[in-house]
matplotlib code that plots the C-alpha trace (Angstrom):
import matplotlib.pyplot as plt

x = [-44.6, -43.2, -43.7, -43.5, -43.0, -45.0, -46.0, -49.0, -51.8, -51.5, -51.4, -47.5, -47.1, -49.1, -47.2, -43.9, -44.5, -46.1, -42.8, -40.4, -42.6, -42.0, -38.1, -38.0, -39.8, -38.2, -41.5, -45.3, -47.9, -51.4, -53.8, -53.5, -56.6, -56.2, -58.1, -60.0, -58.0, -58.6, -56.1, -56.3, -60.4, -62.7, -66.1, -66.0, -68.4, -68.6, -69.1, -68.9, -65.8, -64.5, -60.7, -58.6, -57.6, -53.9, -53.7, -55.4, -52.6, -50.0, -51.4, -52.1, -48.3, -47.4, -49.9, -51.9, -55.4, -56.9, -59.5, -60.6, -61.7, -65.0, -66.7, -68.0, -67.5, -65.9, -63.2, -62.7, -61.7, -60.8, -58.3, -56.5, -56.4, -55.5, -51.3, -52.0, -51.8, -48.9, -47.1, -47.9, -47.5, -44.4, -42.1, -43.0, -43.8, -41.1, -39.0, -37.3, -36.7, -34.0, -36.0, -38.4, -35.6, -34.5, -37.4, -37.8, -34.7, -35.3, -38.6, -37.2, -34.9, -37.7, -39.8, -37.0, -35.6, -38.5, -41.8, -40.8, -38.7, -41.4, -44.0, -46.7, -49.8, -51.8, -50.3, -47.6, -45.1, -42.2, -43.5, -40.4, -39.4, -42.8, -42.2, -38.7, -40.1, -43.5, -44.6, -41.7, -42.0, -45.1, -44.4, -44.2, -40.8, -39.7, -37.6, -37.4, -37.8, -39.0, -42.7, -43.4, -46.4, -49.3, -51.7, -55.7, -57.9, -60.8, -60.3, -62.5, -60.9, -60.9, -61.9, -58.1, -57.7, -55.7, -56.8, -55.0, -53.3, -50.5, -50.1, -49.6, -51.0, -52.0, -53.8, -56.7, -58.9, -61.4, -64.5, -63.2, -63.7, -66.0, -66.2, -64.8, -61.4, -59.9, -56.1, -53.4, -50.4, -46.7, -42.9, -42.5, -46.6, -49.6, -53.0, -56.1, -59.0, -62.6, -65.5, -62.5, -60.6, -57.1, -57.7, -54.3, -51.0, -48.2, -45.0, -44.6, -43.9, -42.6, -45.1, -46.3, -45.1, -47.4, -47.5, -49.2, -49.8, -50.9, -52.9, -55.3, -56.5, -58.9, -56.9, -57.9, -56.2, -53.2, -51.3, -52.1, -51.4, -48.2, -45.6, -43.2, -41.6, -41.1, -44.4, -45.9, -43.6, -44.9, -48.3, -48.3, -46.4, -48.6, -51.8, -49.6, -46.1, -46.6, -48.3, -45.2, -43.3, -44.3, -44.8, -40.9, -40.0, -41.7, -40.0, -36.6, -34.0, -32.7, -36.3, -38.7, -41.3, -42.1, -44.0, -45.5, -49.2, -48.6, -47.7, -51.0, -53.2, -52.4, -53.3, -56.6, -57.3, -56.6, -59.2, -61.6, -61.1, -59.6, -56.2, -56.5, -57.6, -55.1, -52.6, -53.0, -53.2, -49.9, -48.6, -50.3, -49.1, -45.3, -45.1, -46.2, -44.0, -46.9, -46.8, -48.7, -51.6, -54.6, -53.4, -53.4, -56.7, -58.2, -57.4, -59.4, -62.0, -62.4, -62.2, -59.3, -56.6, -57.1, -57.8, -55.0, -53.9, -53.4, -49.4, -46.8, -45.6, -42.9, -39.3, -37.0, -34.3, -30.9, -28.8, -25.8, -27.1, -26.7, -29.0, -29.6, -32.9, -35.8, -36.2, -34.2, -32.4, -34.3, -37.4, -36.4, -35.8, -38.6, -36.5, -38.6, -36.4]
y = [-73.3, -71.6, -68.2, -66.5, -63.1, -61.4, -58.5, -60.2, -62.9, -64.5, -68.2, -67.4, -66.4, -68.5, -71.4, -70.0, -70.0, -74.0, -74.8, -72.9, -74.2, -78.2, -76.9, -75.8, -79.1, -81.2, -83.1, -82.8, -83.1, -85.1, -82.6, -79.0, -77.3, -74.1, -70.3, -69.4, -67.1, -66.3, -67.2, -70.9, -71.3, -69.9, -70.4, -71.3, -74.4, -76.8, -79.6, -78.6, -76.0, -74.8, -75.2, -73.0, -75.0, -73.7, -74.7, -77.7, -78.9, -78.1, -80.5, -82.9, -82.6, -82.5, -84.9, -83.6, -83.1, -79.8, -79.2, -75.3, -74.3, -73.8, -70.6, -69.5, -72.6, -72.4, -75.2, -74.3, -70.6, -69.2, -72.3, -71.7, -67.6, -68.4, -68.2, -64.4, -62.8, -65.1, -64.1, -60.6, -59.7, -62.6, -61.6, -58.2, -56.0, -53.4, -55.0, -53.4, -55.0, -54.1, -55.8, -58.7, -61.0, -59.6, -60.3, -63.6, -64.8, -63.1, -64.9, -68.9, -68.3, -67.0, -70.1, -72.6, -70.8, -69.4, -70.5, -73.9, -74.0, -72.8, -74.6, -74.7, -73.0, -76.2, -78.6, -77.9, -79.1, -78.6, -78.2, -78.7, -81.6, -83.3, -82.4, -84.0, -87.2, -87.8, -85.5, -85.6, -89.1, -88.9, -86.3, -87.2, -87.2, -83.5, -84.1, -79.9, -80.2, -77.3, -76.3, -74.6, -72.5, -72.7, -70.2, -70.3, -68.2, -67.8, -66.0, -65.1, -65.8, -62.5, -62.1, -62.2, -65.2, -65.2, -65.0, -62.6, -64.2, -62.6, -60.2, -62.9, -63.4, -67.1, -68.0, -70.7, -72.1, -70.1, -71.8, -70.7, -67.5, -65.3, -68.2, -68.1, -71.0, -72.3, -71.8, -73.1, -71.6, -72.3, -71.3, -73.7, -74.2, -72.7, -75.0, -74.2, -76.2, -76.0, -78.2, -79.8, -81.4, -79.8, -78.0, -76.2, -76.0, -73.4, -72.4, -69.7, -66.3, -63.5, -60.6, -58.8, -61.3, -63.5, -67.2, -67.5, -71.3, -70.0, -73.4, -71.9, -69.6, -70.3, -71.5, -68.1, -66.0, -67.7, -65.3, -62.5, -63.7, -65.2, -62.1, -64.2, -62.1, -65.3, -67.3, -64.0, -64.1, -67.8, -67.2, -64.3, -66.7, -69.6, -67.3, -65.5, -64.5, -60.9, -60.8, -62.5, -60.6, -57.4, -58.7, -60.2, -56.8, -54.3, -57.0, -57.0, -55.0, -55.8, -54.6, -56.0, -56.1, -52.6, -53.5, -56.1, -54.8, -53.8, -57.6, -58.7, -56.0, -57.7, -61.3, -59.7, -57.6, -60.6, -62.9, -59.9, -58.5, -62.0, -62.9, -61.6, -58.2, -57.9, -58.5, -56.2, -53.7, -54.1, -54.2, -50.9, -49.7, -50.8, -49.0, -45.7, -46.6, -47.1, -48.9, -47.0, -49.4, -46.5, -46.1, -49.6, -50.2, -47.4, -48.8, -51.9, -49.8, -47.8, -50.7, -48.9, -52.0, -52.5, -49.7, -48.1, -44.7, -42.3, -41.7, -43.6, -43.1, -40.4, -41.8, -40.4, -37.9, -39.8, -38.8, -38.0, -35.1, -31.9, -29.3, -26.5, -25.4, -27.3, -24.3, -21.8, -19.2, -16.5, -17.3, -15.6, -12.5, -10.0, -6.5, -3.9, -1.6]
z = [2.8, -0.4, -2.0, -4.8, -5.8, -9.5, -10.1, -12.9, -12.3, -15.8, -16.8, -17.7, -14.0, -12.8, -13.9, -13.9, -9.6, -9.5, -11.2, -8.7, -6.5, -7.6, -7.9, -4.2, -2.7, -5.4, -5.9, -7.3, -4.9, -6.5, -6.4, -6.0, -4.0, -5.9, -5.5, -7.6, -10.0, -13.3, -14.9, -14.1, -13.6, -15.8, -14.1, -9.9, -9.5, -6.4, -8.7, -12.1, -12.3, -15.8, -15.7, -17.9, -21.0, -20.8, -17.2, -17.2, -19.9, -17.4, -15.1, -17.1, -18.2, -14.2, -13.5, -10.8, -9.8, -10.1, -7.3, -7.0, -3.8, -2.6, -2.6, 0.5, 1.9, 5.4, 5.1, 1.3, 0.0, 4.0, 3.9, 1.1, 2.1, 5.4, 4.7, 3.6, 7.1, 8.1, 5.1, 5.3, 8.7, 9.1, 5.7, 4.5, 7.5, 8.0, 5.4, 2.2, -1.4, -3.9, -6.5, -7.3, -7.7, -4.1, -2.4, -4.0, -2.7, 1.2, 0.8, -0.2, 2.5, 5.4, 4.2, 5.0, 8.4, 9.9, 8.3, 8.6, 11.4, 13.6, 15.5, 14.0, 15.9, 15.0, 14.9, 17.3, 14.8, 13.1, 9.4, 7.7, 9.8, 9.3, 5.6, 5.5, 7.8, 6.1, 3.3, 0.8, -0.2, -0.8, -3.6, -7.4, -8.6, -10.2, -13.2, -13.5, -17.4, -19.4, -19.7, -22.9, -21.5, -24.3, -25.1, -26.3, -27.6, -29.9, -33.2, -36.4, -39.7, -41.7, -45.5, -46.1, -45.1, -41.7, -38.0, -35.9, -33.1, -30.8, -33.5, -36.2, -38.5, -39.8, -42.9, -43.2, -46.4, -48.1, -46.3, -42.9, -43.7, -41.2, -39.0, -35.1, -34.7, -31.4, -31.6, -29.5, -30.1, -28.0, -28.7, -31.9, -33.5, -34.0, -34.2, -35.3, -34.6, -35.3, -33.0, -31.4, -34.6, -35.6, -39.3, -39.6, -38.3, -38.4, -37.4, -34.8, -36.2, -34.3, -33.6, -37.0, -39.0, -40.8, -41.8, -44.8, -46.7, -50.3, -51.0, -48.7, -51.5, -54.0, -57.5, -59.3, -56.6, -56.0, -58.6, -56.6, -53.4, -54.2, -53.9, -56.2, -59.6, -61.2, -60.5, -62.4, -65.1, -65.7, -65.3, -67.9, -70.4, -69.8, -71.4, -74.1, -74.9, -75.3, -71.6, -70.5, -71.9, -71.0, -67.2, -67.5, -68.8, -65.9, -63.1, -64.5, -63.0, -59.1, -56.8, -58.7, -56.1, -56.9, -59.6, -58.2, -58.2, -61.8, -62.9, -60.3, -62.5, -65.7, -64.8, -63.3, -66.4, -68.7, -66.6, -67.7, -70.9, -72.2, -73.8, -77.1, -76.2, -73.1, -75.4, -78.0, -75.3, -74.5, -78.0, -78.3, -74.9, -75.8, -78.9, -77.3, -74.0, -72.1, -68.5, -66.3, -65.6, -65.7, -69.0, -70.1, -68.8, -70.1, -73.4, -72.8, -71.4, -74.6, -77.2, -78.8, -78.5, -82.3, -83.7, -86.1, -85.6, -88.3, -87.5, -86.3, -82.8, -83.4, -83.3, -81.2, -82.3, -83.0, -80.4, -82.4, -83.5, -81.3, -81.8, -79.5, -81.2, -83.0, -85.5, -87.4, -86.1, -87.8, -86.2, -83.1, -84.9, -83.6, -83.8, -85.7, -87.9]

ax = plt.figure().add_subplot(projection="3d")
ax.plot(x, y, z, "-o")
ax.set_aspect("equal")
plt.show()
């Protein structure tokens, strides 16, 4: 007999006990009559049962059989519950734990010095003896090499792009969107799979981090999608050297991801009012030390990118000049005689 002490009925805990339990009798028995918890069976069936996809990978990786018990069956379910009371009544009654790790040690201990040292009511035998003598060879060999527990679930790719998964995000081609994926996803990758054929894989990113592959957006988006200062800058000189420039000019400086959006809002704006016009805008918008974008766009908006204004933009005073008033003196001079 072997216990284990959690605290959670996940598949993580669930396997995390089979494989203390392999370390304690140093071998893998072939099949595993298991109860029907939901972490490892998805639908209880005499004949047809649905075995979890994360656990039936584990025992497929252990190779051994998975055979849920019975339910309601009288030499099935009752069988496999039947070292409860033993256990109950036998370890924990009237004892006290420090901790789980505690009580996990008390209990490896009761299991080898008085579970199986006892006769067996049964039996009438010595279970560790008869597991020693008999049972142990029988065992697949436990190499005690590390599991890396996977995880599945179903998830629907959002107009953005990614599925949420873990609290990742993970980004797939445009046609996925809006549709439902399978993902398996472990300590080092992510896949994605769709009617059982892998359609993406990616690296394992921590909780609110996100893995993004920008090929998976369409061609026209990729500027936008692509937080890169210098992929903007190229884009804005590959349609015109004054959108370049003035993109190159509003990213300069050390945090250029500030402006970011602004750089984004160009491209866009170019794609719709065209090249020529875009950049006369920002002619126009430079020589009046325009850059907020309302501004800009408003100018496209309005037509107004060519037309001539009646004055000059005023220049700026020279700053050699000190002045402490704009007009004279005299103009202040209000007194009544």
């Amino acid at each position: 007999m072997f216990v284990y002490i959690t605290f959670r009925q996940d598949i993580a805990a669930v396997i995390a006990g089979f494989e203390a339990a392999w370390a304690y009798f140093s071998g893998i028995t072939q099949i595993v009559i298991i109860d029907n918890i939901k972490a490892a069976i998805d639908r209880s069936d005499r004949y047809s049962p649905k075995i979890n996809k994360a656990f039936l990978e584990y025992a497929q990786f252990r190779g051994f059989v998975v055979d849920p018990a019975n339910v309601a069956h009288p030499k099935g379910k009752p069988i496999v519950e039947r070292g409860i009371p033993y256990v109950r009544d036998n370890f924990f009654a009237g004892e006290a734990f420090i901790d789980r790790e505690d009580c996990q040690q008390r209990a490896i201990y009761w299991c080898s010095s008085v579970a199986g040292a006892r006769i067996h009511g049964t039996t009438r035998q010595v279970p560790i003896v008869v597991f020693e003598e008999i049972e142990k060879s029988k065992l697949t060999p436990y190499a005690g090499d590390r599991y890396d527990i996977a995880t599945w679930a179903i998830c629907k790719v959002h107009p953005d792009h990614h599925i949420r998964f873990k609290n990742s995000l993970y980004s797939l081609p445009t046609k996925y969107i809006g549709k439902h994926v399978e993902v398996r996803g472990d300590s080092s990758l992510v896949k994605i799979y769709q009617g059982g054929s892998l359609i993406k894989i990616h690296r394992t990113v921590a909780a609110g981090k996100r893995s993004t592959d920008f090929e998976d957006y369409p061609k026209e988006l990729t500027p936008y999608a692509l937080r890169d200062p210098k992929y903007q800058i190229r884009e804005g000189y590959a349609k015109s050297q004054v959108i370049g420039a003035f993109i190159e000019e509003i990213l300069s400086g050390p945090y250029p991801w500030h402006r970011l959006r602004s750089a984004q809002k160009i491209l866009r704006l170019s794609e719709h009012y065209g090249t020529e016009r875009m950049s006369n805008a920002l002619l126009k918008a430079k020589a009046y030390s325009i850059y907020d974008m309302r501004r800009i766009e408003n100018i496209l908006k309005n037509g107004v990118e060519d037309i001539q204004d009646k004055g000059e933009p005023k220049a700026p005073l020279d700053k050699g000049v000190q002045l402490r008033f704009l007009r004279e003196p005299q103009s202040f001079n209000h007194y009544k005689k």
